[in-house]
C-alpha positions in Angstrom: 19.4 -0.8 -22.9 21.9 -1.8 -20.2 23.4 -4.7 -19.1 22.6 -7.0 -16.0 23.9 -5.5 -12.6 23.7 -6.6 -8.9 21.1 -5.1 -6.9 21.4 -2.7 -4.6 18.9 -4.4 -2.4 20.7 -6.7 -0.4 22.2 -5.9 3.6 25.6 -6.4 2.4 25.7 -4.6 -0.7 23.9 -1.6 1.4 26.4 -1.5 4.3 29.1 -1.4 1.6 27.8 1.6 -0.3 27.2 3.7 3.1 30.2 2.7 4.3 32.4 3.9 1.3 30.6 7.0 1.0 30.6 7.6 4.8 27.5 8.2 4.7 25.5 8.8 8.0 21.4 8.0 8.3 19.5 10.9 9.0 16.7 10.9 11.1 15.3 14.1 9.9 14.7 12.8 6.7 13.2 9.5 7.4 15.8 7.7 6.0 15.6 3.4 6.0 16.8 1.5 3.3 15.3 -1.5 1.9 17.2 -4.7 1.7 15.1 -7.4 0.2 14.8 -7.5 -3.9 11.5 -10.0 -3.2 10.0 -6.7 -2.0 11.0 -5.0 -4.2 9.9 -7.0 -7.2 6.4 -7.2 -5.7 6.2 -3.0 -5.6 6.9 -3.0 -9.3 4.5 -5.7 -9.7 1.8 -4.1 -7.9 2.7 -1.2 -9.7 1.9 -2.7 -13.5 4.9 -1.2 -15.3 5.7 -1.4 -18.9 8.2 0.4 -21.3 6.2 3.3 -22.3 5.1 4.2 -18.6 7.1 6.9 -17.0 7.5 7.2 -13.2 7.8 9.7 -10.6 9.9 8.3 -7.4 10.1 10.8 -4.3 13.0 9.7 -1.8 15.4 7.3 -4.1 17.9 6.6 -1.1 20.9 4.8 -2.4 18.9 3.3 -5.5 17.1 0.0 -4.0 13.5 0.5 -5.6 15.2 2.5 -8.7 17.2 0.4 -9.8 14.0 -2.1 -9.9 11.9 1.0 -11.4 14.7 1.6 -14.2 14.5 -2.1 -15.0 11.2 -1.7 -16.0 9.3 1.7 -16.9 10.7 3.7 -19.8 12.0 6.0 -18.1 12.3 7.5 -14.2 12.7 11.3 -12.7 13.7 10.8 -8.8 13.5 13.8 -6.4 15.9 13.4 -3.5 16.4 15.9 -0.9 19.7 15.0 0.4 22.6 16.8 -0.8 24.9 13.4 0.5 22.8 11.4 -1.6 23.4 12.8 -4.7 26.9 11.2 -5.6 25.5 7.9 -4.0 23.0 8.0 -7.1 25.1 8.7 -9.8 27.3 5.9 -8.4 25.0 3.3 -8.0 22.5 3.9 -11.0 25.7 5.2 -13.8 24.5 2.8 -15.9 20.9 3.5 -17.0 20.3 6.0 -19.2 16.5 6.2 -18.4 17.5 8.2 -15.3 16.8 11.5 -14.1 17.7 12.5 -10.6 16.5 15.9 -9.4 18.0 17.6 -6.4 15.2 19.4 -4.6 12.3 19.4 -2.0 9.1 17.7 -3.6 6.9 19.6 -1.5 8.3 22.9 -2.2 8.2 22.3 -6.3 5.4 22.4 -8.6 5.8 19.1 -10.1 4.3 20.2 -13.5 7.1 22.3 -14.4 9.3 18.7 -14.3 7.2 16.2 -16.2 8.3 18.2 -19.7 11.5 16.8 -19.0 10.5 12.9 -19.7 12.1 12.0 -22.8 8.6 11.3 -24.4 6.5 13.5 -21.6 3.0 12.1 -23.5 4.0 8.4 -21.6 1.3 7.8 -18.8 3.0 8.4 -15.4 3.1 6.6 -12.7 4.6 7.6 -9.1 5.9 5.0 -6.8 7.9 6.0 -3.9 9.5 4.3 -0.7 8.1 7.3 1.5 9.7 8.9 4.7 7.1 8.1 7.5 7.2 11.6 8.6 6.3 13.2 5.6 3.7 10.4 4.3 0.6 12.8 4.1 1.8 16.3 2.9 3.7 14.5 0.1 0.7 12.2 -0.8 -1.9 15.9 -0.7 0.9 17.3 -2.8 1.1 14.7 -5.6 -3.0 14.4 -5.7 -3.4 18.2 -5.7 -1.1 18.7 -8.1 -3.8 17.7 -10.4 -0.8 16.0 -12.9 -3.2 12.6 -14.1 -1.2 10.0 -12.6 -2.6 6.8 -13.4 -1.6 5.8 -10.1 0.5 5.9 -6.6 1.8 3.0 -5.1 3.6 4.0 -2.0 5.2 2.4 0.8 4.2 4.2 4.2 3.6 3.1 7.7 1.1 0.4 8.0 -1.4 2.2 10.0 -1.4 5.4 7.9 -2.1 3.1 5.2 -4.5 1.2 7.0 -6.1 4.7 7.7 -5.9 5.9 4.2 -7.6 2.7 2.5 -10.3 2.5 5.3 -13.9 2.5 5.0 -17.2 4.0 6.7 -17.3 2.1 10.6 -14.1 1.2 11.2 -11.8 3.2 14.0 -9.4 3.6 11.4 -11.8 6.0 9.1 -11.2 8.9 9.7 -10.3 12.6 8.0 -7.4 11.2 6.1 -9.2 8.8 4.5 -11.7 10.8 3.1 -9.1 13.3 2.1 -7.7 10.6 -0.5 -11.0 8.9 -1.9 -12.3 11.7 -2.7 -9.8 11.5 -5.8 -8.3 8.3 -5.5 -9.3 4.2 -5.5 -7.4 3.2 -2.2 -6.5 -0.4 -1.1 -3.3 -1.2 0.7 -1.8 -4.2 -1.6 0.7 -6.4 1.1 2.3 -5.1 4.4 6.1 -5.0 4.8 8.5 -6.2 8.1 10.2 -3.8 9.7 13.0 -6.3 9.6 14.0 -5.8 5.5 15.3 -2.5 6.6 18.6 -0.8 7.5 18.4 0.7 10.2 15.0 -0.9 11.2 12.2 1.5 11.8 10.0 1.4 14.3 6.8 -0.1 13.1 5.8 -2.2 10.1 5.0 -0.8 6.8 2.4 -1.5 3.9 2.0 -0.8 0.3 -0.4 1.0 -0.8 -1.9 1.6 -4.1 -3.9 4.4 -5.6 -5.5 5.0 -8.4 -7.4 8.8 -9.7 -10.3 8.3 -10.0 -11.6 9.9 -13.8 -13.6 12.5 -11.8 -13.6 13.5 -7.5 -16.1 10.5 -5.8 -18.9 13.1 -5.7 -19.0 17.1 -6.6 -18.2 19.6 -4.0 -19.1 23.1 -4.1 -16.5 24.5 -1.9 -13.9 22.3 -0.8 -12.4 24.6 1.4 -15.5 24.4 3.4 -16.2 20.5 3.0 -12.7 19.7 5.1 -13.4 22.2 7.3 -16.6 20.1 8.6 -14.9 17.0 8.1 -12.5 18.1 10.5 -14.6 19.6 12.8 -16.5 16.2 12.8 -13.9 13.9 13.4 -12.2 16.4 16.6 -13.1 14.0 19.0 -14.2 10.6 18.1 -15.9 9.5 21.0 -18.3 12.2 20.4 -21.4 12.5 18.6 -21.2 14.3 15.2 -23.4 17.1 16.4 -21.6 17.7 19.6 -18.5 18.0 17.2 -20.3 20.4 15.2 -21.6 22.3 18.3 -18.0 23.1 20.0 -17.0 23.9 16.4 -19.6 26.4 15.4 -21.1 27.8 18.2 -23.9 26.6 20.9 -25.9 28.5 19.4 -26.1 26.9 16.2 -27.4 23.3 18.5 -31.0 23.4 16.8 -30.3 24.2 13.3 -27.4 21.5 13.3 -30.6 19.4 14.8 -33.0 20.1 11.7 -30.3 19.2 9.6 -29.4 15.9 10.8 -33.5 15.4 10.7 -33.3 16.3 7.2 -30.7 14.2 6.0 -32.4 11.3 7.9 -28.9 10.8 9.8 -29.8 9.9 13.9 -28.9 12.4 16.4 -26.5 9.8 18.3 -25.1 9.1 14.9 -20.7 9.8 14.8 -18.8 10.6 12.0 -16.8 7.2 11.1 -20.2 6.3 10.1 -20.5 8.8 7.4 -19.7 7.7 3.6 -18.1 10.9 1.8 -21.9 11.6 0.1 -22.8 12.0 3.6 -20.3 14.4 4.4 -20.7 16.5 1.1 -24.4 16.8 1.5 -23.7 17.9 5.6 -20.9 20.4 3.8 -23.8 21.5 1.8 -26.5 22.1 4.8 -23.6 23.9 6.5 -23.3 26.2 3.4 -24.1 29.3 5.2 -21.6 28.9 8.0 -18.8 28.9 5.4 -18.7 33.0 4.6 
C-alpha cells in the first residue's frame, strides 16, 4: 500500500518536525510526544490489529502512534483538536492512503455520525489513543457511552488513573471510576510507560491500558442515573463508613432505614465502600430505589 518510511517516533526526528513547523507545546491540551517506536510497537501489539480492523485514534500529535496504527489496521480516522496540528499531519502521514484526519473536539461530536465514513464502515473498530492526562476520563465516558461496539480501547493515560480504572474490590485505588468502566468494559492495564520516552517529559509515569465491552453491562441496572448517584455518595469520604456516607448524603433522618438495608443485604454496619463489588452496589442502588424520585 505504501512504501517503507522513517518513524516519527524518535527525539530527533520529533525536534525536527516541531522545529520546522514552529510549533509551540501546549499545555492546555496535554500535549507530550512519544519518542520510542519499542513503545510503540508494543501499543499495536497489545492492541491485536489486522487489515480488516478499523481504528479510532483521539489526539494524533505529530503522527508517532499513527504512523504505527496506519502500518497495520485497514484503515484510521484521527480527531485532533489543534488547528497547528493539522498541516503537521498531512506532512508527516502524506503517504498512506488509509488516513482520515478529522479536525474537531471528540467530546463535543457524536462519534456515530463519523464511523460511516470508514472506507468499509462494517470492519470491527478499534480505538487506541495516546490520551491528554487532563482529559483521560470524560473522553474515556464519552467513547463507552457512545454505545458505538468497539471491540476494544487501549489507551495510554496516567499510571494511577489507570491503576484506578483496572482496580478491584479492597484496594485504595477502587474507587467510583472504576466501577464507572467495568460496568461495560474488561479492564487490565497491559505495561506501564517512563515519563522519560517523552518530549517534553510529563510529570508522572504513564500505563497502557486495555478495554474490552463487555457483550452486555456486568450486571442490569434499573436506573443508572440513580446507581452513580449512590456510588458517589458512597465513596465521598473514604475513611468513612458506607452508611455514614449515605447518612450526610440523604438525610439523618434516613440513619435507620439505611440500617435495615445494610441488615438485609447481609453487608456489616462498619463495612466501607472499596469493599463493595459492583453487584453490591446495584443491589444497594436498588434498596435506595425510593430516594431516587
Amino acid at each position: 500500500m505504501t512504501k517503507e518510511v522513517e518513524h516519527i517516533a524518535n527525539i530527533i526526528r520529533t525536534h525536527d518536525i516541531l522545529r520546522r513547523h514552529d510549533f509551540f507545546i501546549k499545555k492546555k491540551f496535554g500535549q507530550n510526544f512519544l519518542t520510542d517506536s519499542n513503545i510503540l510497537t508494543k501499543i499495536v501489539q497489545t492492541a491485536e490489529l489486522d487489515k480488516k480492523t478499523n481504528v479510532i485514534e483521539i489526539g494524533p500529535g505529530i503522527g508517532a502512534l499513527t504512523q504505527f496504527l496506519l502500518e497495520e489496521a485497514a484503515e484510521v480516522m484521527a480527531f485532533e483538536i489543534d488547528d497547528s496540528l493539522i498541516p503537521i499531519l498531512g506532512e508527516t502521514l502524506a503517504v498512506y492512503d488509509n488516513f482520515q484526519l478529522v479536525h474537531a473536539d471528540v467530546l463535543k461530536i457524536d462519534l456515530n455520525d463519523f464511523i460511516g465514513n470508514f472506507s468499509d464502515p462494517n470492519l470491527p473498530i478499534k480505538v487506541v489513543a495516546n490520551l491528554p492526562y487532563y482529559i483521560t476520563t470524560p473522553i474515556l465516558m464519552h467513547l463507552i457511552k457512545s454505545m458505538i461496539p468497539f471491540q476494544s480501547i487501549v489507551v495510554m493515560m496516567q499510571k494511577e488513573v489507570a491503576d484506578r480504572i483496572a482496580a478491584q474490590p479492597g484496594t485504595k485505588a477502587y474507587g467510583s471510576l472504576s466501577i464507572a468502566v467495568q460496568l461495560y468494559m474488561k479492564a487490565q492495564v497491559a505495561f506501564d510507560v517512563s515519563r522519560n520516552v517523552f518530549v517534553p517529559a510529563p510529570n508522572v509515569d504513564s500505563a497502557i491500558l486495555k478495554m474490552t465491552r463487555l457483550p452486555q453491562p456486568l450486571v442490569e441496572i434499573k436506573n443508572e442515573d440513580f446507581f452513580f448517584r449512590v456510588v458517589k455518595i458512597a465513596f465521598a469520604h473514604r475513611r468513612k463508613t458506607l452508611i455514614n456516607n449515605l447518612i450526610q448524603g440523604f438525610g439523618k433522618d434516613k440513619k435507620e432505614a439505611f440500617e435495615n438495608l445494610l441488615k438485609q443485604l447481609k453487608l456489616q454496619p462498619a463495612v466501607r465502600a472499596e469493599t463493595l463489588t459492583i453487584f453490591d452496589f446495584a443491589r444497594l442502588a436498588d434498596g435506595l430505589s425510593f430516594l431516587s424520585d
